[in-house]
LOFI-756966 format. One line per field, with one value per residue (C-alpha): residue in one letter; x, y, z. Coordinates in nm, 2 decimals, padded with zeros to 4 digits, always signed. Layout:
residues N
code: [A,...]
u: [X,...]
v: [Y,...]
w: [Z,...]
end
This chain:
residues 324
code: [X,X,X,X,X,X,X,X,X,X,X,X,X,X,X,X,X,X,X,X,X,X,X,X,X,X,X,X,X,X,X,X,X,X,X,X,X,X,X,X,X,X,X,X,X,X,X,X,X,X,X,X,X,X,X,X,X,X,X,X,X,X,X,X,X,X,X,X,X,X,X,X,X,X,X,X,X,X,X,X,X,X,X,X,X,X,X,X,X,X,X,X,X,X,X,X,X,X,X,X,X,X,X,X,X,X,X,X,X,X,X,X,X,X,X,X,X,X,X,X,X,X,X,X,X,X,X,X,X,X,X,X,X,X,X,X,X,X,X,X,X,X,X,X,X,X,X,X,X,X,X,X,X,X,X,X,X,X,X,X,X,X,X,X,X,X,X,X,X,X,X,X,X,X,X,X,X,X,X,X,X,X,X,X,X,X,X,X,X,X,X,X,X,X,X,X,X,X,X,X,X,X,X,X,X,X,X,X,X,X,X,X,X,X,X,X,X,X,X,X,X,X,X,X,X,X,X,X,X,X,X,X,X,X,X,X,X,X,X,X,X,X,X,X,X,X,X,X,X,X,X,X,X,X,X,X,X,X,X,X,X,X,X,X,X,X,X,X,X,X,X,X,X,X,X,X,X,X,X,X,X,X,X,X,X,X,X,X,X,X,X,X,X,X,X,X,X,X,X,X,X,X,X,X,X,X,X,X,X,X,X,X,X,X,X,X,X,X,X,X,X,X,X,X]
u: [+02.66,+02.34,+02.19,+02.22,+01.90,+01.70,+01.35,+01.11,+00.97,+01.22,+01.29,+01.58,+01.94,+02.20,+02.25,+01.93,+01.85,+01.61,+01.53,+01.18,+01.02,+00.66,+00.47,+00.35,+00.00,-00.19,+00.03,-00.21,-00.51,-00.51,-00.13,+00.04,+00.43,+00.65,+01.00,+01.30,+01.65,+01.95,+02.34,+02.58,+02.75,+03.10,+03.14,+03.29,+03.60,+03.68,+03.65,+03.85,+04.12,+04.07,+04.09,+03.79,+03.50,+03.31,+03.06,+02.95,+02.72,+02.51,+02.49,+02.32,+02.12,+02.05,+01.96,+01.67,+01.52,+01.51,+01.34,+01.05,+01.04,+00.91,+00.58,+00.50,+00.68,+00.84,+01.11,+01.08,+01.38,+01.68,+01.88,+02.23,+02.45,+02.83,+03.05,+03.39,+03.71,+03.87,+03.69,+03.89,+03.67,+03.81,+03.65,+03.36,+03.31,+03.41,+03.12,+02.87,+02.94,+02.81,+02.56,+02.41,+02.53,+02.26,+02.01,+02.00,+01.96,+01.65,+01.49,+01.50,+01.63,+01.94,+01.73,+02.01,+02.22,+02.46,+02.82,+02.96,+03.31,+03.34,+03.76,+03.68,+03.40,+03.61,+03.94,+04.12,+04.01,+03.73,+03.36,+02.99,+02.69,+02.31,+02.02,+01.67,+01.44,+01.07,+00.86,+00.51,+00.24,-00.13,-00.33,-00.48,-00.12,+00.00,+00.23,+00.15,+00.11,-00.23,-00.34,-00.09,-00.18,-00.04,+00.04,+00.20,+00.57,+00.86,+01.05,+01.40,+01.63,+01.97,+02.20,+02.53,+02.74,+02.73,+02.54,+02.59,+02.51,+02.76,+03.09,+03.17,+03.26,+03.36,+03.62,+03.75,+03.75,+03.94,+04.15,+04.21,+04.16,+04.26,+04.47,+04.43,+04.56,+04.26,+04.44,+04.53,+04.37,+04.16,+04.10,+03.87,+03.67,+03.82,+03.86,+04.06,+03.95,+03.87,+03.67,+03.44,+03.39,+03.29,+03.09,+02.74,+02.45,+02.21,+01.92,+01.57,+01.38,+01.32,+01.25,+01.00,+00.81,+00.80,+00.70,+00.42,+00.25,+00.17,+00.13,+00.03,+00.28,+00.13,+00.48,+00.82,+01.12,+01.45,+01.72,+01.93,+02.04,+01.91,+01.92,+01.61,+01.49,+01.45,+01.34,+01.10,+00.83,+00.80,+00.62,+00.39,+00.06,+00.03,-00.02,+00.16,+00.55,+00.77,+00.95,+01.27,+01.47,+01.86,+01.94,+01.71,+02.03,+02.38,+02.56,+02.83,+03.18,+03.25,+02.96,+03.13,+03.46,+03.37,+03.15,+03.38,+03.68,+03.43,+03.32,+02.92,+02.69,+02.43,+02.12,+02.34,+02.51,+02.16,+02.06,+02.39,+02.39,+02.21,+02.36,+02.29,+01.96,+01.92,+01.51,+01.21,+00.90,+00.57,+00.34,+00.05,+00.24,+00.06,+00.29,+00.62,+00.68,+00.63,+00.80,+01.10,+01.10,+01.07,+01.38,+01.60,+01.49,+01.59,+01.94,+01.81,+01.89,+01.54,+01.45,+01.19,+01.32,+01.02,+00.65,+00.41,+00.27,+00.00,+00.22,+00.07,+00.13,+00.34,+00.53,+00.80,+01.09,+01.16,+01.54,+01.50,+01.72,+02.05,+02.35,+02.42]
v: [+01.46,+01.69,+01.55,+01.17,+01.28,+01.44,+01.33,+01.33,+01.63,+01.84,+02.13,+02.28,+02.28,+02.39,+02.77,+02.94,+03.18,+02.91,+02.52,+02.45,+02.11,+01.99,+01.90,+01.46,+01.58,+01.26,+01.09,+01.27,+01.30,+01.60,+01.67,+01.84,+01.97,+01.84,+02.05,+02.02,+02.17,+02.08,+02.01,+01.80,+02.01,+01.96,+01.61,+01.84,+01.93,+01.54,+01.54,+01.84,+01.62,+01.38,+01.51,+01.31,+01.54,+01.29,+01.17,+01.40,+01.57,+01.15,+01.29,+01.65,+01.49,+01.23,+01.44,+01.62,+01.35,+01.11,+01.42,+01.48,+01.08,+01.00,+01.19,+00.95,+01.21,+01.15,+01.37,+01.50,+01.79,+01.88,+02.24,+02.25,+02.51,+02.48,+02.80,+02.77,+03.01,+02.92,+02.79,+02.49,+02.30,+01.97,+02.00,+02.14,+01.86,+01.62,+01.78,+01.79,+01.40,+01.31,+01.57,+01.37,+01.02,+01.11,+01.26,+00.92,+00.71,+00.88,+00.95,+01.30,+01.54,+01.79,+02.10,+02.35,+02.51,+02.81,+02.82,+03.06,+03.18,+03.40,+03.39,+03.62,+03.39,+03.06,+03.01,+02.83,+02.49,+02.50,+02.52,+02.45,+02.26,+02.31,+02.14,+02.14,+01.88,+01.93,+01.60,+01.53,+01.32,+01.28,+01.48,+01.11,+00.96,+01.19,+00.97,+01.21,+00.93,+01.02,+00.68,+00.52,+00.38,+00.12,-00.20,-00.10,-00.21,-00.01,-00.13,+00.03,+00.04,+00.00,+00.30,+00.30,+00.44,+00.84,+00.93,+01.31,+01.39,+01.43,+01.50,+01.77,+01.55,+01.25,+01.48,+01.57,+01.20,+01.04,+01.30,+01.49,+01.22,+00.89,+01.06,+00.92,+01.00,+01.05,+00.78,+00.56,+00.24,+00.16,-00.23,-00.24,-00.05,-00.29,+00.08,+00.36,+00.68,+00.86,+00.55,+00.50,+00.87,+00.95,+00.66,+00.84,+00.86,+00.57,+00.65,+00.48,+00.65,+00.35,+00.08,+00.30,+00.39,+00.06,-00.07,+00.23,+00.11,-00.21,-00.21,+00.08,+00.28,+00.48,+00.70,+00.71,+00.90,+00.99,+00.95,+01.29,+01.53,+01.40,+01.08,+00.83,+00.96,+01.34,+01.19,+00.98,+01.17,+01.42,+01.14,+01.04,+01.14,+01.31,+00.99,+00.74,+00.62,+00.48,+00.17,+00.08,-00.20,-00.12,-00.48,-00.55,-00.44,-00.47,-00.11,-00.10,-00.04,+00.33,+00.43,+00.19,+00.37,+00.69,+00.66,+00.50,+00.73,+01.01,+00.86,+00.95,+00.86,+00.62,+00.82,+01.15,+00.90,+00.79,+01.19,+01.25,+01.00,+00.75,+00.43,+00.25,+00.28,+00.55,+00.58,+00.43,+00.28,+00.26,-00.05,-00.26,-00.53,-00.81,-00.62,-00.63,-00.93,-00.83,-00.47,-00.66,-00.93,-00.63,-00.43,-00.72,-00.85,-00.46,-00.52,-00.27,-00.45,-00.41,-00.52,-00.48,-00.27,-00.19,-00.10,+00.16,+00.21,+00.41,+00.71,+01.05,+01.38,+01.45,+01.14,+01.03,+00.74,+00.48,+00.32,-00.03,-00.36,-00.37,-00.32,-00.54]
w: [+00.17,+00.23,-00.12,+00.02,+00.34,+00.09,+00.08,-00.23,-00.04,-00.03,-00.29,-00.44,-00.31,-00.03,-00.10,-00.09,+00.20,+00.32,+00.31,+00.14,+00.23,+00.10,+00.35,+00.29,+00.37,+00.20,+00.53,+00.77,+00.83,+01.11,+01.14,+01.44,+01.38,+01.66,+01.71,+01.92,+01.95,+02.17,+02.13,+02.22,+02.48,+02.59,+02.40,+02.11,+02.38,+02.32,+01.96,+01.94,+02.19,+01.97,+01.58,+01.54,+01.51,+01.23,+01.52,+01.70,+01.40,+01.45,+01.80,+01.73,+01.51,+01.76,+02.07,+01.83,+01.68,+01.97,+02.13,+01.90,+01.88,+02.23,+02.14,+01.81,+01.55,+01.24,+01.21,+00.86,+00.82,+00.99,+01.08,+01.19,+01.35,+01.35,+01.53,+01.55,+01.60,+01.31,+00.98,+00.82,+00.50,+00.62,+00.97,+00.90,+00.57,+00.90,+01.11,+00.87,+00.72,+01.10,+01.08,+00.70,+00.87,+01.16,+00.88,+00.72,+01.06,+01.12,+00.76,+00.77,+00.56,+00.64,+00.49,+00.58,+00.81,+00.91,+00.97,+01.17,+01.23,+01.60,+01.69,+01.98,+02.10,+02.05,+02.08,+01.76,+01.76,+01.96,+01.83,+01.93,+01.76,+01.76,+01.55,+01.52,+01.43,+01.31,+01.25,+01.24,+01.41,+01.36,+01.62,+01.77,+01.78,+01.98,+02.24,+02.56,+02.85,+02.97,+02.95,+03.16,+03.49,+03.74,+03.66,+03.35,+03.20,+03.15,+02.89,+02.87,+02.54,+02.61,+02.49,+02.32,+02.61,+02.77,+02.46,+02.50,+02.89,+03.20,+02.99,+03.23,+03.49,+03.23,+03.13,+03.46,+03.57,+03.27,+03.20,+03.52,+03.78,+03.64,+03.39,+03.08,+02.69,+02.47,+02.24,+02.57,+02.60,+02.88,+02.92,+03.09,+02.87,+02.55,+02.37,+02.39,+02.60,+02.28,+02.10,+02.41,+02.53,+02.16,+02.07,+01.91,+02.07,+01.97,+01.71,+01.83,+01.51,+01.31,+01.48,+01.74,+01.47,+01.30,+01.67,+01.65,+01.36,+01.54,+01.91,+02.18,+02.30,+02.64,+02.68,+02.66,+02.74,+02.61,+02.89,+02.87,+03.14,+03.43,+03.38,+03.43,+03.73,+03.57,+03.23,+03.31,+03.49,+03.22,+03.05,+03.32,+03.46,+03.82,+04.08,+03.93,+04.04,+03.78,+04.01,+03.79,+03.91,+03.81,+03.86,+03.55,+03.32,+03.30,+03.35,+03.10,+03.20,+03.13,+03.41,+03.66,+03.57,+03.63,+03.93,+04.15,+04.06,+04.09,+04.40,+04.30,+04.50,+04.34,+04.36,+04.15,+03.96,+03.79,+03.76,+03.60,+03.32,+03.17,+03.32,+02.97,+02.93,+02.65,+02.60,+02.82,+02.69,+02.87,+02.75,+02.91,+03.08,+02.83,+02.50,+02.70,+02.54,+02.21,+02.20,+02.32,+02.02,+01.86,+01.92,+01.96,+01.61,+01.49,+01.65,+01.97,+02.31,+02.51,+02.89,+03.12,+03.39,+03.63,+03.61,+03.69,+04.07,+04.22,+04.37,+04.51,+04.35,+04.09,+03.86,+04.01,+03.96,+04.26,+04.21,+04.34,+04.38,+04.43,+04.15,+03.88]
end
């Protein structure tokens, strides 16, 4: 599984002390390494429910790369860390296939990782992941949103569900609150509690950097903890306000689900997940067009869902209309 992400850059095999990767040099011309680590938090408490832990490796992978991606980076290699209580070949082949699956999604190579087996740390059945990304940009393709300024587009790309934020409370709401099996299935939903809670975490790699090669991209975000309103602004100059219109885009079922029976407020409701947008472009309003052709042609639902305004102080996001 680890052979099938391998690059023509990488050297040797799984089993050495340490991954070696050459670095594609004759690609740029003044490169600067881009890194990012994260995990998938307590999403792998429903695999585990489950017996389905063959996704959630797509979303460690997924959470890095789409990192490292909204600065212009090509991720390049891949690390993985799996803990568990209780080492078993068959879930840890399991975790690592989604771990590879993710690898391939984004081009990168799965370099290496570490196993580790802690029973007084985790309790049989239970484990943890973590990866690490590296990637690399040229110095002046840096995406760092410097040049955005009002009037601008934000173009949002629609995600594939929770991706891997706010499962604390998803947890308690489907399986506390409204009581649910993890094999039960929830109609509204048109999927079982486990199939929609562990659907993976959408991979923008490709087609953003196929969009890179051929239009501007002034920013973009990926929406994790914190949703768009925390996400956003980390892209954005000081005195500029993103204005994002959530009646631009249709907020899929499980959200609705949740919220009400949670009874969330809107405004913590939008800083607790993503609400189905799962990344945030900014253009110039005259290539919205155009980046949207784009991604729908590449099978990636895209919308404008606000703009850029003059603001005062630090970047900020402005919910507007009403709920769709």
């Amino acid at each position: 599984m680890v052979r099938t992400t391998h690059r023509k850059e990488v050297l040797g095999e799984i089993g050495s002390f340490a991954g070696f990767f050459r670095f594609p040099s004759r690609k740029y011309r003044d490169p600067v390494l881009v890194a990012g680590t994260d995990g998938v938090g307590t999403k792998v408490k429903v695999a585990a429910m489950a017996g389905n832990l063959d996704t959630v490796g797509i979303d460690l992978v997924a959470m890095c790369v789409n990192d490292i991606l909204v600065h212009g980076a090509e991720p390049l290699f891949f690390l993985d860390y799996y803990a568990t209580g209780k080492l078993s070949a068959r879930e840890g082949a399991q975790v690592v296939s989604g771990v590879a699956e993710g690898c391939r999604q984004s081009g990168c190579a799965l370099l290496g990782g570490e196993t580790a087996e802690m029973p007084s740390v985790y309790a049989r059945g239970e484990f943890d992941l973590a990866g690490f990304a590296v990637g690399a940009v040229d110095r002046r393709d840096i995406v760092d949103g410097k040049a955005v300024r009002p009037g601008d587009a934000l173009v949002g790309l629609a995600s594939t569900g929770l991706h891997s934020n706010g499962y604390s409370l998803a947890r308690k709401v489907v399986f506390e609150l409204l009581a649910k099996r993890v094999h039960q299935r929830v109609p509204e939903w048109g999927a079982t509690a486990a199939e929609e809670l562990l659907r993976p975490t959408r991979i923008y790699v490709r087609p953003v950097l196929s969009l890179l090669r051929k239009a501007r991209v002034l920013a973009m975000a990926h929406i994790t903890g914190g949703g768009i309103p925390g996400n956003v602004p980390r892209s954005l100059p000081r005195g500029v306000t993103a204005v994002v219109d959530r009646s631009s885009w249709e907020v899929p079922p499980v959200f609705r689900t949740i919220c009400e029976a949670a009874r969330l407020p809107e405004a913590e409701a939008f800083r607790t997940f993503n609400m189905g947008i799962g990344m945030v472009l900014v253009v110039r309003p005259g290539d919205a067009d155009r980046t949207i052709s784009h991604f729908r042609r590449k099978g990636f639902p895209a919308t404008v869902i606000g703009e850029i305004r003059k603001g005062r102080g630090d970047a900020r996001v402005t919910l507007v209309g009403g709920k769709r």
